[in-house]
N, C-alpha and C positions, 0 to 999 in steps of 0.2 A: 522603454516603457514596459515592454513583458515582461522584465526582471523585476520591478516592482509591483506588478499584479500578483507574480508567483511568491514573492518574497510578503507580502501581505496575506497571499493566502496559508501559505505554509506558516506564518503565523498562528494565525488561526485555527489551522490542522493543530498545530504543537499544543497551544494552549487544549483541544477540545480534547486530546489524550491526554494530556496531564488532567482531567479534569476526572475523567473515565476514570483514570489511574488512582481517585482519591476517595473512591466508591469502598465506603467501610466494609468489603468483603475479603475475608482470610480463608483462604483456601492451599492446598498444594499444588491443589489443580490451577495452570496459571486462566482461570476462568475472567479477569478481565482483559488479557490481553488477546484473546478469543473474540472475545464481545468488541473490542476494538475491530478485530479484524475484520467481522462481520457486519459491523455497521459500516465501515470503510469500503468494503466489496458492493454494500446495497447502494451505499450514497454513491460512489464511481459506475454503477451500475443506473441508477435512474437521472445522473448528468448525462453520461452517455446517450441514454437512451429519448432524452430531452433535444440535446443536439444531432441527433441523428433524425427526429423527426420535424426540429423548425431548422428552416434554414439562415434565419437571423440571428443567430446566435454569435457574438463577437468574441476573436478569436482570443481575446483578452479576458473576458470572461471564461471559457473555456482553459486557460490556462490558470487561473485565482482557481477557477474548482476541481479540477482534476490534478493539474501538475501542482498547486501550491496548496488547499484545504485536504485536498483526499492526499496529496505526498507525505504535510508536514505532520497526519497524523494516524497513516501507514502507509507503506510502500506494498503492501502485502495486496490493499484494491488496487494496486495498477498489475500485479502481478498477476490475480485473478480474473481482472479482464482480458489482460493477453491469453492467459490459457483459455478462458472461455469462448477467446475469437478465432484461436486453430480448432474448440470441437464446434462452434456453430459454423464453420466453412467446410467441416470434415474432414480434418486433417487430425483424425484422433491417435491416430499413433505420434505423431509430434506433438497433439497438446497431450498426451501422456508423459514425451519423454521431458518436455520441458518442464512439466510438473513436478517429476521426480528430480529430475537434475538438478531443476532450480532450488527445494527442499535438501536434500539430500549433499549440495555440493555448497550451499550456506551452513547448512549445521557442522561441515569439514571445513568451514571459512572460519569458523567459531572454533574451533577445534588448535588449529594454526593459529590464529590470532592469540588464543592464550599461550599456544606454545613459543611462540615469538615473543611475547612479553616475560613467558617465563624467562625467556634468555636475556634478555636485557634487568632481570634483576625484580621482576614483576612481581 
């Protein structure tokens, strides 16, 4: 049954960034997928913040909002709550390094990805 709460929710993540994504602004600056990410970290941020202070909250629900609405329509809010949950513990040297690594070692995942496809004829 979780598989279809998240799979319903990540629906709906998908759709609400394609939605974002159809926002008649031209820029170089990728300024909506910025705005995506930003809304993404707020919404995974006041879910959180919702189930951290009732305790009723069904774990089902909690999966359709976080793992499947905030997933399907960035991965970047579950990214910035983790790093936000090593500096609110004080483990700022690790939500530093994870910050940079996690950054830094996708944009080299991107990097390889096209190089891998270049070889296959890409």
């Amino acid at each position: 049954m979780e598989f279809l709460f998240v799979g319903l929710g990540g629906a709906l993540g998908a759709v609400g960034r394609y939605a974002v994504s159809m926002i008649p602004i031209k820029t170089e600056f990728p300024f909506l997928t910025l705005i995506t990410n930003i809304l993404g970290a707020v919404l995974i941020g006041f879910i959180s913040g919702i189930v951290s202070a009732k305790q009723d909250v069904s774990q089902n629900t909690v999966l359709f909002w976080k793992t499947g609405v905030c997933g399907g329509f960035t991965t970047f809010s579950t990214f910035s709550l983790e790093a936000y949950g090593l500096f609110e513990k004080g483990s700022n040297i690790l939500g530093l390094v994870y910050a940079v690594v996690s950054v830094v070692s996708c944009i080299l995942g991107i990097v390889c990805g096209k190089k891998i496809a270049e070889f296959f004829g890409g």
